[in-house]
C-alpha positions in Angstrom: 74.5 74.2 90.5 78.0 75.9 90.8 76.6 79.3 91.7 74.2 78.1 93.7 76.9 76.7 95.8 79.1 79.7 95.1 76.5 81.9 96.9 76.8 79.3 99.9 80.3 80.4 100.7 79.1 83.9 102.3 77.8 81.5 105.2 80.0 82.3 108.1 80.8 78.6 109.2 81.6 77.1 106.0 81.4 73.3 105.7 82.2 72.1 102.4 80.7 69.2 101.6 77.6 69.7 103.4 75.4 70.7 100.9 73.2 67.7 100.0 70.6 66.4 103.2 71.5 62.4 104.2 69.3 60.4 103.3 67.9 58.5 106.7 68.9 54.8 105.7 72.5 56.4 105.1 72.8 58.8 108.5 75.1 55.6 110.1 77.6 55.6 107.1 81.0 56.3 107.6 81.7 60.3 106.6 84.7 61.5 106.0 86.0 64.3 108.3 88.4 67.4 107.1 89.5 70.2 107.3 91.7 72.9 106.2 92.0 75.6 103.2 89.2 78.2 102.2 90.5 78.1 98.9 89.7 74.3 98.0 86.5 74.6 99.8 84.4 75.7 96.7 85.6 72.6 94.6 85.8 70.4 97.6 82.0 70.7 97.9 81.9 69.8 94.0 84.0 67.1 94.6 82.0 66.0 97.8 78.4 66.1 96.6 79.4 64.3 93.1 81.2 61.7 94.2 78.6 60.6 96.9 76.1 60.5 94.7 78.7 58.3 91.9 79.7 55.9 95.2 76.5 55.8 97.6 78.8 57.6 99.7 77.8 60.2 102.4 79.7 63.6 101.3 82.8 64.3 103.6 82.4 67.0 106.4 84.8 69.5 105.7 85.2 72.5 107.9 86.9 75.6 106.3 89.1 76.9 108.7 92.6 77.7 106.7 95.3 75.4 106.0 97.3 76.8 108.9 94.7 74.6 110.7 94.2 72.1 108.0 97.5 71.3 108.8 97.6 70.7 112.6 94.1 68.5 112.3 95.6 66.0 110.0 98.8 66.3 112.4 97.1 65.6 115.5 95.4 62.8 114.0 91.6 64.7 114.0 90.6 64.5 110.5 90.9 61.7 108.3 92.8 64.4 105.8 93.9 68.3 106.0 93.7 71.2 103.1 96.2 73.2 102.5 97.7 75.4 100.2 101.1 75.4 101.7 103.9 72.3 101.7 103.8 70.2 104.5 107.2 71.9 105.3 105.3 74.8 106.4 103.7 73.2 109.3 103.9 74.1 112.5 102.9 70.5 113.8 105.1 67.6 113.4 103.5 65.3 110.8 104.2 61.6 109.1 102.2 62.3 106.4 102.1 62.6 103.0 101.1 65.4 100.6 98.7 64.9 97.3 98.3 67.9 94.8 94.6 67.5 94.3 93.8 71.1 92.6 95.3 73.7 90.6 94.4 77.8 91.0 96.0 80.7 92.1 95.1 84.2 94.5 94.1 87.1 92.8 94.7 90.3 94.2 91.6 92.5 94.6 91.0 96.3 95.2 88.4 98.9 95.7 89.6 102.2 94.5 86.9 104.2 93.2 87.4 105.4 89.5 90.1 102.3 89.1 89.0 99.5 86.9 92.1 98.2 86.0 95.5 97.7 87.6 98.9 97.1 86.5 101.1 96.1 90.2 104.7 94.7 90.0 106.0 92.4 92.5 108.6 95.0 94.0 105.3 97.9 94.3 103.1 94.8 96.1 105.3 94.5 98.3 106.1 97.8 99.4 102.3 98.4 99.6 102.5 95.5 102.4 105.0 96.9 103.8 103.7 100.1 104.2 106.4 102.1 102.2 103.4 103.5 99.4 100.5 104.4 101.3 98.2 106.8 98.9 97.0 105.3 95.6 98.4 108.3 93.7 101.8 107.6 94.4 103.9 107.9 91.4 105.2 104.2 92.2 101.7 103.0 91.0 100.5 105.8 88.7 103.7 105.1 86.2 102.2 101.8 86.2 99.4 102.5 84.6 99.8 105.7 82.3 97.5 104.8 79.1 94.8 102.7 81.1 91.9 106.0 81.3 91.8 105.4 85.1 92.0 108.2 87.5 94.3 107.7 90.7 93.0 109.5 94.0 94.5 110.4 96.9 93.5 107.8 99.1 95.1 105.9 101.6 96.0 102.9 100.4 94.1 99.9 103.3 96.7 96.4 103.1 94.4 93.8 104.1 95.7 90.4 105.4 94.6 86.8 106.8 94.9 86.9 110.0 94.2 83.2 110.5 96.6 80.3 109.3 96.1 80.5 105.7 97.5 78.9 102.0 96.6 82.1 100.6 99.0 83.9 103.1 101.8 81.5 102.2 101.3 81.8 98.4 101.1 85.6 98.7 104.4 85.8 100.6 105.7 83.1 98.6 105.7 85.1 95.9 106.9 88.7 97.8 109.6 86.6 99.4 110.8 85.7 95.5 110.5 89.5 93.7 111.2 91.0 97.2 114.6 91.2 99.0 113.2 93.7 101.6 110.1 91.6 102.0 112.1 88.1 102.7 114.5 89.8 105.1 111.6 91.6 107.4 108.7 89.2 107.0 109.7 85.9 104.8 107.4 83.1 103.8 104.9 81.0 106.0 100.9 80.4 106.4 100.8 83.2 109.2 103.3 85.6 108.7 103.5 89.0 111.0 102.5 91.6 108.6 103.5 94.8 109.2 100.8 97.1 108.1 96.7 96.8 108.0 93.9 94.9 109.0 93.6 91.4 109.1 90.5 89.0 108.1 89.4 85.5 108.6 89.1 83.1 105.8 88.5 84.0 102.7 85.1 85.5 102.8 86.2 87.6 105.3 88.7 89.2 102.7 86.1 89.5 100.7 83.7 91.4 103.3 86.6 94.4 104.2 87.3 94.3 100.5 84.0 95.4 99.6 83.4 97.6 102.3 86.3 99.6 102.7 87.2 102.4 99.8 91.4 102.2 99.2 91.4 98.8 100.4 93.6 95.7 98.2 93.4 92.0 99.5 94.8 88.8 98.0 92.4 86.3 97.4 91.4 82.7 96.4 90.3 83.7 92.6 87.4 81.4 92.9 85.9 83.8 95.6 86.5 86.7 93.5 84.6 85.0 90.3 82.0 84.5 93.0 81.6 88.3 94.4 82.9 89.9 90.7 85.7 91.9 92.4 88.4 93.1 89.7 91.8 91.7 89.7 95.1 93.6 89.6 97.1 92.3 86.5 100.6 91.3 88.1 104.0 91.6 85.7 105.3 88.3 85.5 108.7 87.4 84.7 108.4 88.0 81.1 107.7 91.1 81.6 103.9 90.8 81.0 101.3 92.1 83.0 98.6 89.0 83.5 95.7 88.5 86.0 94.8 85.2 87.2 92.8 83.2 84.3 92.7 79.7 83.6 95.1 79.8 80.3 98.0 82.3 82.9 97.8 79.5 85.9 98.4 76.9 83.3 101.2 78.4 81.9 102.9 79.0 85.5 102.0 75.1 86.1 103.9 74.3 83.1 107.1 75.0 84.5 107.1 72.0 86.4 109.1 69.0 84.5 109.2 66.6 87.0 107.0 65.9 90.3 109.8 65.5 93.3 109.5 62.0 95.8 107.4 64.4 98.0 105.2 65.7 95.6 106.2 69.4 97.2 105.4 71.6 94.4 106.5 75.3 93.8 105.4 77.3 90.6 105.0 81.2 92.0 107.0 83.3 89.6 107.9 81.3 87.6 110.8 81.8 84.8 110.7 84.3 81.6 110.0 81.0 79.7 106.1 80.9 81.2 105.5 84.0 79.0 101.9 84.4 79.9 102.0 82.6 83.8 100.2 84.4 86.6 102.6 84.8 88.8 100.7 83.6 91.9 99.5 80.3 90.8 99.4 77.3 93.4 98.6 73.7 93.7 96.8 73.0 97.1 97.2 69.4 98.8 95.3 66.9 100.4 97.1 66.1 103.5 97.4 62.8 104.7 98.8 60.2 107.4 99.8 57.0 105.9 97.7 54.9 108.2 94.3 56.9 108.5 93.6 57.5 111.8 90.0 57.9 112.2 90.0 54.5 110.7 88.7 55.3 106.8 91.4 54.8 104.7 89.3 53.4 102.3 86.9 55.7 101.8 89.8 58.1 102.2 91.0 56.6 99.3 88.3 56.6 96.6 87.2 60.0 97.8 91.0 61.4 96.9 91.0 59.1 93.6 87.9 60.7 92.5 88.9 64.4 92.7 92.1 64.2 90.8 90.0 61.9 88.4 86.3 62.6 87.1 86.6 65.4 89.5 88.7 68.0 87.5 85.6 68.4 85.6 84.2 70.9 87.8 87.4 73.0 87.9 87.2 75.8 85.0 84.1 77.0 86.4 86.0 78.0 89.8 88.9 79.0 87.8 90.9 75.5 89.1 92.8 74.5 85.6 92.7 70.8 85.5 95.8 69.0 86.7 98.8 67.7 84.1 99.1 64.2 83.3 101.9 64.2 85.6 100.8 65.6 88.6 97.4 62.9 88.6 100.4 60.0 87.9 102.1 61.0 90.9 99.1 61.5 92.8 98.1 57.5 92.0 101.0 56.4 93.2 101.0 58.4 96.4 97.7 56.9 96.9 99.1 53.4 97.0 100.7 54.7 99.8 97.5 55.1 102.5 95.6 52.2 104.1 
């Protein structure tokens, strides 16, 4: 079932959720209406399709547009709840609402260099790829990198791609650059849709994919679910500890361990984490389900058990995406949160 749903995600309007036909004496049901990340959307349809048939529910609609977006629906009141990979504090769009950590993952950083299998980045190299201050993939930079892997480095320019829609991803990715990067925080910084200096951009997710795969020299970061789906290699990033890790489901929990305590506003931060996390992915991420106290299309409710489910008996479906279950912790400030919506 997972890669049949996996291979859905190449569709170019994505709706999570949407993968099971209604039933005739259930087409008046209530449904559940979101929208948001690309990057939740291949669990989200897990989520959806299991827990209608557990509840007699109908699945939720979800439309994958990017949390950028996720994030204005639920402000706006248009949804009944938003995805997004980024804090409510990266919003655009004023917002009373509150912010559940329903998954755990990362973005993976993909590349098409032919002869290269495998590559070791740092933090301070990624970003002065993005920045367009390496251009060709022999650059010394990159080749002293990587001395002792076999590979062979040509001299190729080196294609940066980018979201160019509102996107988590973006605001993990330069999360992290902002972190390891003081040239990258002072000319670009953090946020969902940052102006990126260099190269193309791409919507959604799958369209990262698509240039990815069609364009020789070209590197991309990406949900790591959708590069499990389309098998593209991932660059092996050196964490703080000095170790160079890729984004596996034994790395993202590591970086997810760093967190002690879950703060009143359940805002979560784990990219780069300390030397401590001696095997973290540097890139990992929670992504939230966004929500107004007081639903406003009316199903708060339904909102309700939908949310409960996902952090519950959901998290089953989660290694097979590469989404590491969520800590005791997390799910116990989650329930209370939920209390919260009517």
């Amino acid at each position: 079932m997972v890669s049949k749903r996996l291979a859905s995600l190449t569709c170019a309007a994505l709706l999570a959720g949407a993968v099971a036909a209604v039933a005739p004496s259930a087409a008046a049901a209530a449904q559940l209406q979101g929208a948001g990340s690309t990057l939740v959307a291949p669990i989200l349809s897990e989520w959806g399709t299991a827990w209608a048939d557990a509840t007699s529910n109908v699945p939720p609609s979800y439309a994958a547009v990017g949390s950028g977006q996720g994030l204005s629906d639920i402000g706006h009141g248009l949804v009944d709840f938003g995805g997004s990979d980024a804090p409510i504090s990266a919003s655009t769009t004023p917002c009373n609402c509150l912010q559940i950590p329903w998954a755990l993952t990362a973005t993976g950083i993909a590349f098409n260099v032919p002869g290269v299998h495998r590559l070791h980045l740092t933090g301070s190299v990624i970003a002065q790829i993005w920045l367009g201050q390496i251009t060709r993939w022999n650059d010394r930079r990159i080749t002293s990198l990587n001395r002792g892997l076999g590979d062979h480095f040509p001299n190729m320019q080196i294609t940066p791609v980018h979201r160019s829609d509102g996107s988590g991803d973006s605001y993990a990715f330069t999360d992290y650059l902002s972190d390891v990067s003081g040239a990258w925080a002072r000319q670009v910084g953090r946020g969902t849709k940052p102006s990126f200096p260099r190269g193309p951009g791409a919507t959604g997710n799958i369209g990262m994919v698509t240039v990815v795969e069609g364009t020789p020299g070209a590197i991309a970061y990406i949900a790591v679910s959708y590069m499990i789906a389309h098998r593209l290699p991932a660059v092996a990033i050196r964490n703080a500890a000095g170790n160079y890790e890729v984004p596996n489901l034994s790395n993202i929990s590591n970086a997810a361990a760093v967190v002690t305590r879950v703060p009143s506003d359940n805002e979560l931060h784990i990219v780069n984490p300390s030397r401590r996390a001696r095997i973290a992915y540097p890139i990992s991420t929670f992504t939230y389900a966004i929500v107004q106290p007081r639903d406003p299309l009316g199903n708060g409710g339904l909102l309700k058990s939908f949310i409960s489910y996902a952090i519950g008996a959901g998290q089953q479906f989660g290694p097979a995406l590469d989404f590491v279950p969520l800590p005791g912790s997390i799910r116990a400030a989650d329930r209370a949160t939920l209390k919260r919506i009517s």
